[in-house]
DOMAR-833465 format. One record per residue (C-alpha): residue in one letter; y, x, z; residue number from 1. Coordinates in steps of 0.25 Angstrom, whole numbers, plus 5000, padded with zeros to 4 digits. Each point is the difference from the previous one (the first is absolute). Layout:
// DOMAR-833465
{pt "A",{Y,X,Z},NUM}
...
END
This chain:
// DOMAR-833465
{pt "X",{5000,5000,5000},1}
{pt "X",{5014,5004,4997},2}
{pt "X",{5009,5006,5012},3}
{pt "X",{5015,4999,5001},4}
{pt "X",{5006,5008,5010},5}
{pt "X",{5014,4996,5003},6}
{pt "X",{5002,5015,5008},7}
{pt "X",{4997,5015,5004},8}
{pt "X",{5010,5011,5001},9}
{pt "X",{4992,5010,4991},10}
{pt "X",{5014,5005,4995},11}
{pt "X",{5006,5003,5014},12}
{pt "X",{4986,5010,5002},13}
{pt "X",{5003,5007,4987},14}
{pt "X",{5016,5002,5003},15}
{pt "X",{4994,5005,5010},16}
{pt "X",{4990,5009,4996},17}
{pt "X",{5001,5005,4985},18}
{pt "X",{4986,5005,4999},19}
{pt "X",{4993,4987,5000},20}
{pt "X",{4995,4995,4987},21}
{pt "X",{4998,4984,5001},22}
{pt "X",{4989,5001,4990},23}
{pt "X",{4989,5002,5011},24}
{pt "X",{5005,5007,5012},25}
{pt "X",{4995,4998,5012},26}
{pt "X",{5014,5002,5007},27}
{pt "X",{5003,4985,4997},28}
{pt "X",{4993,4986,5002},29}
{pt "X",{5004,4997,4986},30}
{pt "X",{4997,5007,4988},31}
{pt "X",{4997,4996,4985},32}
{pt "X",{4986,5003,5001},33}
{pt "X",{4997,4990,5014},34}
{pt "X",{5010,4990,4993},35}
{pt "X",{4993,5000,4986},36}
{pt "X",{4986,4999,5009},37}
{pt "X",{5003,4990,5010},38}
{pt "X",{5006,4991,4989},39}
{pt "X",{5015,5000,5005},40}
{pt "X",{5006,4995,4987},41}
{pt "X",{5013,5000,5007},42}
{pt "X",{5006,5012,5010},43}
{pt "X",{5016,4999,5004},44}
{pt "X",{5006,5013,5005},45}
{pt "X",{5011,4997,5010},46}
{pt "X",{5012,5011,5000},47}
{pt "X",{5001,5002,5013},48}
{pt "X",{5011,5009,5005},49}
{pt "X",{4997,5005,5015},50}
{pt "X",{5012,4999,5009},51}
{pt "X",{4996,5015,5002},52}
{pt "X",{5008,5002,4986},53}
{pt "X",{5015,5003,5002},54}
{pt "X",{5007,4987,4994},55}
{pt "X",{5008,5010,4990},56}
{pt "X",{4987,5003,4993},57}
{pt "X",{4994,4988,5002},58}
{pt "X",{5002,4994,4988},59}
{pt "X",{4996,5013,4993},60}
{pt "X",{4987,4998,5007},61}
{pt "X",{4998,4986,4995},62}
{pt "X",{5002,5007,4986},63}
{pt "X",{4991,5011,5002},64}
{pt "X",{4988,4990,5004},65}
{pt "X",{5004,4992,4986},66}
{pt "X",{4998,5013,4993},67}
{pt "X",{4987,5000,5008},68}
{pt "X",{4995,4989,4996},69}
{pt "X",{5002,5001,4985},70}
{pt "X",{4996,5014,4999},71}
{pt "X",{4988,5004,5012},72}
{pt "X",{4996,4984,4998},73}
{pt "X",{5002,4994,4985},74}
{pt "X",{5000,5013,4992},75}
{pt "X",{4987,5006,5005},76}
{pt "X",{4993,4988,5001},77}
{pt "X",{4998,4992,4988},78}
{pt "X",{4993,4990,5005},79}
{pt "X",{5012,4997,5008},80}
{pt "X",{5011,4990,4994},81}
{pt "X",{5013,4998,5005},82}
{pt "X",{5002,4985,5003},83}
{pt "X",{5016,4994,4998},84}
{pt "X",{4994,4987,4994},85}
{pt "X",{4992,4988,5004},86}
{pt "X",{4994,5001,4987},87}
{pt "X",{4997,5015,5002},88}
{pt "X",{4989,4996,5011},89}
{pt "X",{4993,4989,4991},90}
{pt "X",{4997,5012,4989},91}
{pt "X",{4995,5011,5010},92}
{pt "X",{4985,5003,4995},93}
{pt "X",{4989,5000,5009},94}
{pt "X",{5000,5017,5003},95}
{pt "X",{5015,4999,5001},96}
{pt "X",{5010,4999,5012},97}
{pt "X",{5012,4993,5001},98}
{pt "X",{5013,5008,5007},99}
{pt "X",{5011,4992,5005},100}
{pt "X",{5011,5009,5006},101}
{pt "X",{5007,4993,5013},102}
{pt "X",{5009,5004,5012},103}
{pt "X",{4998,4999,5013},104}
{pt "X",{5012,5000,5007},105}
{pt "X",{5016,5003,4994},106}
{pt "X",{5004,5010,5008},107}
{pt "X",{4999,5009,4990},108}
{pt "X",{5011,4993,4992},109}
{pt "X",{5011,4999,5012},110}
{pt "X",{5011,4989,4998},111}
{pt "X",{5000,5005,4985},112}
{pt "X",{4995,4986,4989},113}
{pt "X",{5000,5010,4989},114}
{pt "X",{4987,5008,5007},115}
{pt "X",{4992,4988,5001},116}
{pt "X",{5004,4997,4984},117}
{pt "X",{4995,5015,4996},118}
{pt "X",{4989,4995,5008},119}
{pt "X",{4995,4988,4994},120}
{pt "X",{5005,5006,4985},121}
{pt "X",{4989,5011,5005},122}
{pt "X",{4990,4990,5001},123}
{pt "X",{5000,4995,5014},124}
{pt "X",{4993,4985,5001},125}
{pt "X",{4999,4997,5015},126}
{pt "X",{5014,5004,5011},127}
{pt "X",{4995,5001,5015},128}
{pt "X",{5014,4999,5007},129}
{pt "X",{4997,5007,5012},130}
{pt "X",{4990,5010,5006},131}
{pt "X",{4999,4998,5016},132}
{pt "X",{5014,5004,5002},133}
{pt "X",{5014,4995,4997},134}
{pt "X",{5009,5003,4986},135}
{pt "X",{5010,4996,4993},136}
{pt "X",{4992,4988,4994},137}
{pt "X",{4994,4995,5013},138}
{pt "X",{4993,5002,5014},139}
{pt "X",{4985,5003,4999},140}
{pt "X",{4989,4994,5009},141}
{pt "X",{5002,5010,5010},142}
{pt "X",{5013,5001,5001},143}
{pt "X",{5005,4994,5013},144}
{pt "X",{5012,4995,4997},145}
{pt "X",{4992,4991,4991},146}
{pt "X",{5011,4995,4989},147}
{pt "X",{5000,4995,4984},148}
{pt "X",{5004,5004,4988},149}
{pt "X",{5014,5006,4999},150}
{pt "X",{5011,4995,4992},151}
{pt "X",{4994,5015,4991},152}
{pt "X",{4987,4992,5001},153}
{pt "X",{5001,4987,4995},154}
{pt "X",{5006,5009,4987},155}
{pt "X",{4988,5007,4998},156}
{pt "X",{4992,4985,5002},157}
{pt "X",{5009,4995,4991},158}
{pt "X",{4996,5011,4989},159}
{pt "X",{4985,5000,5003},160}
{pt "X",{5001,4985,4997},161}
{pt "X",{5009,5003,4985},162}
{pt "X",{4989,5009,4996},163}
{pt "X",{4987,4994,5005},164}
{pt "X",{4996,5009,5011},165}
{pt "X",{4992,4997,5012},166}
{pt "X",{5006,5001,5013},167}
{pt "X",{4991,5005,5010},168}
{pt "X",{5000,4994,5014},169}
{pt "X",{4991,5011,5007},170}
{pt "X",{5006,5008,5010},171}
{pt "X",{5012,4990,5000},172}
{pt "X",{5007,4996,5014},173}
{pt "X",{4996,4982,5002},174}
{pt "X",{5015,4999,4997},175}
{pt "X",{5001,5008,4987},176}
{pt "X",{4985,4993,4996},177}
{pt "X",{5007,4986,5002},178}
{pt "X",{5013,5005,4992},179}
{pt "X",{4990,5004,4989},180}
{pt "X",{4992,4989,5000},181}
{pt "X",{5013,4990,5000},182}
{pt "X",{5006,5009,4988},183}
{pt "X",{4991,5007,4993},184}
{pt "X",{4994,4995,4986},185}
{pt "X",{4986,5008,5001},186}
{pt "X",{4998,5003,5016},187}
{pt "X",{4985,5007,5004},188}
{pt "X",{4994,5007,5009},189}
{pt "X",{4993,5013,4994},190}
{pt "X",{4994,5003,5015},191}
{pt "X",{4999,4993,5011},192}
{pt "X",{4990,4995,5010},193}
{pt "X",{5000,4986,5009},194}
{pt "X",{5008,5002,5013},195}
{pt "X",{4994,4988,5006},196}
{pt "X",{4987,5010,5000},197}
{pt "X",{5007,5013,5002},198}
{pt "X",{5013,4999,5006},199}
{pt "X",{5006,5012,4993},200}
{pt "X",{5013,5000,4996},201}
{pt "X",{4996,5003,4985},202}
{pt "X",{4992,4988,5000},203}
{pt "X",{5005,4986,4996},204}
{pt "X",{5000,4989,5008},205}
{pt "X",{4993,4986,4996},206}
{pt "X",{5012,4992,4996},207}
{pt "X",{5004,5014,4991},208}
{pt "X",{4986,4999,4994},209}
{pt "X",{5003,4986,4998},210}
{pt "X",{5014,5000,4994},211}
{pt "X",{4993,5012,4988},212}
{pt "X",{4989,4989,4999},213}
{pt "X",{5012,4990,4997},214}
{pt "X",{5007,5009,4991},215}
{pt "X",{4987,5001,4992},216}
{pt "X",{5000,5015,5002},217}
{pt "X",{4990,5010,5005},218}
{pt "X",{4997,5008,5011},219}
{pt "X",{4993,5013,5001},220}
{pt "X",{4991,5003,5012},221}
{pt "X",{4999,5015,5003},222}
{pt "X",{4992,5009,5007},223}
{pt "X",{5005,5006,5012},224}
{pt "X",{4991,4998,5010},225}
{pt "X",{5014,5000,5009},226}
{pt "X",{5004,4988,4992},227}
{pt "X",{4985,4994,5000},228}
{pt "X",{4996,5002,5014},229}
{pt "X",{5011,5005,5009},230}
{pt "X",{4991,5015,5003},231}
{pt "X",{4998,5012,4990},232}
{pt "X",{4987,4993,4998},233}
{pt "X",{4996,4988,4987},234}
{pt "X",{4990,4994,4994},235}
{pt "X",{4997,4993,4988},236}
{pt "X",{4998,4988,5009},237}
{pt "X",{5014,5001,5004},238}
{pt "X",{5006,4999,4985},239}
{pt "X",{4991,4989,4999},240}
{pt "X",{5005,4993,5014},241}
{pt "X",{5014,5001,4995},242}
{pt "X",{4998,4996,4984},243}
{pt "X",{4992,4988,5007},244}
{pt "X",{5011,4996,5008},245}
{pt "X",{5010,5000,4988},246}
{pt "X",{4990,4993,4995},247}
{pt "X",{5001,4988,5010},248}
{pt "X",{5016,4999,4999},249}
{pt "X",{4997,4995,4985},250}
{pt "X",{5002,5013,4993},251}
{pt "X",{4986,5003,4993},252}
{pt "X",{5008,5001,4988},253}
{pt "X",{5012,5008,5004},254}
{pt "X",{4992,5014,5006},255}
{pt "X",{4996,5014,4996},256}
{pt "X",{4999,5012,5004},257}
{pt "X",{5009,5012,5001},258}
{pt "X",{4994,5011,5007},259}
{pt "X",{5010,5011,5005},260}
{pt "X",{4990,5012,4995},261}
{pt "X",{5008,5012,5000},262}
{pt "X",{5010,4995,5009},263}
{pt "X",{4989,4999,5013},264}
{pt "X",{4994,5010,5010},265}
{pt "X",{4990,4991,5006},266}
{pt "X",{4992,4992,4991},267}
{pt "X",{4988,4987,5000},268}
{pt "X",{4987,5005,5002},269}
{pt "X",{4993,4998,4986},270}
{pt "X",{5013,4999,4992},271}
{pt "X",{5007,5012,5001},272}
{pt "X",{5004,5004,4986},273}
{pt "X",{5000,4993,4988},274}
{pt "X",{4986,5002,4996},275}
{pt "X",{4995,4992,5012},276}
{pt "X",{5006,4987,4996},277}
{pt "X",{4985,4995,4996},278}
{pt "X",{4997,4999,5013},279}
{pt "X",{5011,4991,5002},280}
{pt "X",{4995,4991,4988},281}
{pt "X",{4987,4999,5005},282}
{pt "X",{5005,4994,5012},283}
{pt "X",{5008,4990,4994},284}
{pt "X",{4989,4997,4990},285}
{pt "X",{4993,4994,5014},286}
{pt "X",{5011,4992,5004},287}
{pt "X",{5006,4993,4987},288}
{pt "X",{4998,4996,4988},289}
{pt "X",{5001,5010,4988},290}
{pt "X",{5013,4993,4996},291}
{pt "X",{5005,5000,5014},292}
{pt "X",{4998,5015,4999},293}
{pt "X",{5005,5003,4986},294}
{pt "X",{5013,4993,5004},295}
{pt "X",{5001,5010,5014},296}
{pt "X",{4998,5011,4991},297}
{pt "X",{5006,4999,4988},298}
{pt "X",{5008,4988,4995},299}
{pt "X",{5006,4993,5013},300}
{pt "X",{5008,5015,4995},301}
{pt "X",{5000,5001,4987},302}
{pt "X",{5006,4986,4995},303}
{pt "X",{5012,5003,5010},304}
{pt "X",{5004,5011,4996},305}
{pt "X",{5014,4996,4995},306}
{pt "X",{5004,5010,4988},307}
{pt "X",{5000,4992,4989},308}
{pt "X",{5013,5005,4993},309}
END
């Protein structure tokens, strides 16, 4: 079955470390080779600028991992394909790969609109407003002072919603959510778990998971066991617990996954890189019905993805 990942952070570890080749190391959870074999039809690489990185470089940064992505990634892999298109994902062949290019977070474009334009003119599909912290388009989820989007902010929703990009509500304060949800024309959740199971503040409470649901959007469950449990330590079972529970709010049809990989320390026993994602399908293969499961993996995903122009 076809796999859409709505996020790893493969690109950060490479910025980091220029030795990696993502063709098959075994420095990274995804590479071209676990992806192709585990039948992820579908991988988005998040630009994620570390708030380690001085803000006057940061947006070099953000360029240096695009760079990445087309040369390390596209260039070298040819059975990766750049996605920019709806269309694009309904012509991928069944040994290639689809790469969408998102952002997670704008800190790296400061108070500065015409950044974020390079950035989508670059190929970005999917805007995360905030990491944890606060900038100059919002509070993150945790940031204490737990504000909205900025005057700044709702300037950059109002360009994400002229150019058909998803807003990305993970790692978003509950106000700045609220604010996107009220304003946004293509709000989702690349990553998130269920707070009502884990009460972590990166997790989304019930009526959050119900307003995506009545947005008829998609939310992504990830694999931190911190998001999934509350400990170091997660199981299958524990994606499962909470896919179940999105499940029971009415939104069978509005979640994926979107596993972090790249972007974790800790990972779910038996799902630790891309390659392992089979032993996630089995386990859905005993619980729900193969259309159940195609949707969860692949096309509650793929036929929201909004780039259609």
């Amino acid at each position: 079955m076809r796999i859409f990942d709505a996020h790893c952070d493969v690109l950060y570890k490479m910025f980091k470390d220029s030795s990696i080749d993502f063709s098959d190391s075994s420095k990274l959870h995804v590479n071209a080779s676990q992806l192709v074999n585990a039948k992820v039809q579908v991988q988005c690489f998040a630009i994620f600028v570390s708030p380690s990185i001085h803000p006057d470089v940061s947006f070099h940064a953000s360029l240096y991992m695009v760079d990445i992505f087309f040369e390390k990634i596209l260039k070298k892999n040819p059975n990766m394909r750049f996605i920019s298109h709806s269309k694009d994902i309904n012509t991928l062949k069944e040994n290639e790969v689809g790469a969408i290019l998102t952002l997670e977070g704008c800190d790296a474009i400061g108070r500065d609109i015409v950044k974020l334009k390079t950035l989508l003119r670059l190929g970005v599909s999917s805007v995360g407003l905030t990491w944890n912290d606060s900038n100059h388009v919002a509070d993150g989820a945790m940031e204490e002072r737990a504000g909205g989007l900025t005057r700044f902010g709702m300037e950059v929703l109002r360009l994400l919603n002229d150019t058909n990009t998803w807003c990305d509500v993970s790692h978003l304060s509950e106000r700045g959510f609220w604010d996107v949800i009220e304003w946004a024309d293509h709000p989702f959740a690349s990553h998130s778990n269920c707070y009502s199971l884990c009460p972590h503040p990166r997790n989304l409470n019930d009526q959050q998971i119900e307003a995506i649901i009545e947005r008829n959007s998609v939310m992504g469950l990830t694999f931190v066991p911190e998001f999934l449990s509350g400990h170091k330590k997660a199981t299958i079972t524990d994606v499962l617990r909470h896919l179940e529970h999105i499940c029971e709010l009415g939104g069978e049809n509005h979640v994926g996954f979107g596993s972090d990989f790249d972007g974790i320390d800790d990972t779910v026993m038996d799902l630790s890189r891309a390659g392992d994602y089979m032993n996630l399908v089995n386990e859905l293969q005993k619980y729900y019905s193969e259309i159940q499961v195609k949707n969860f993996l692949f096309d509650n995903m793929a036929k929201r993805y909004t780039k259609k122009k």
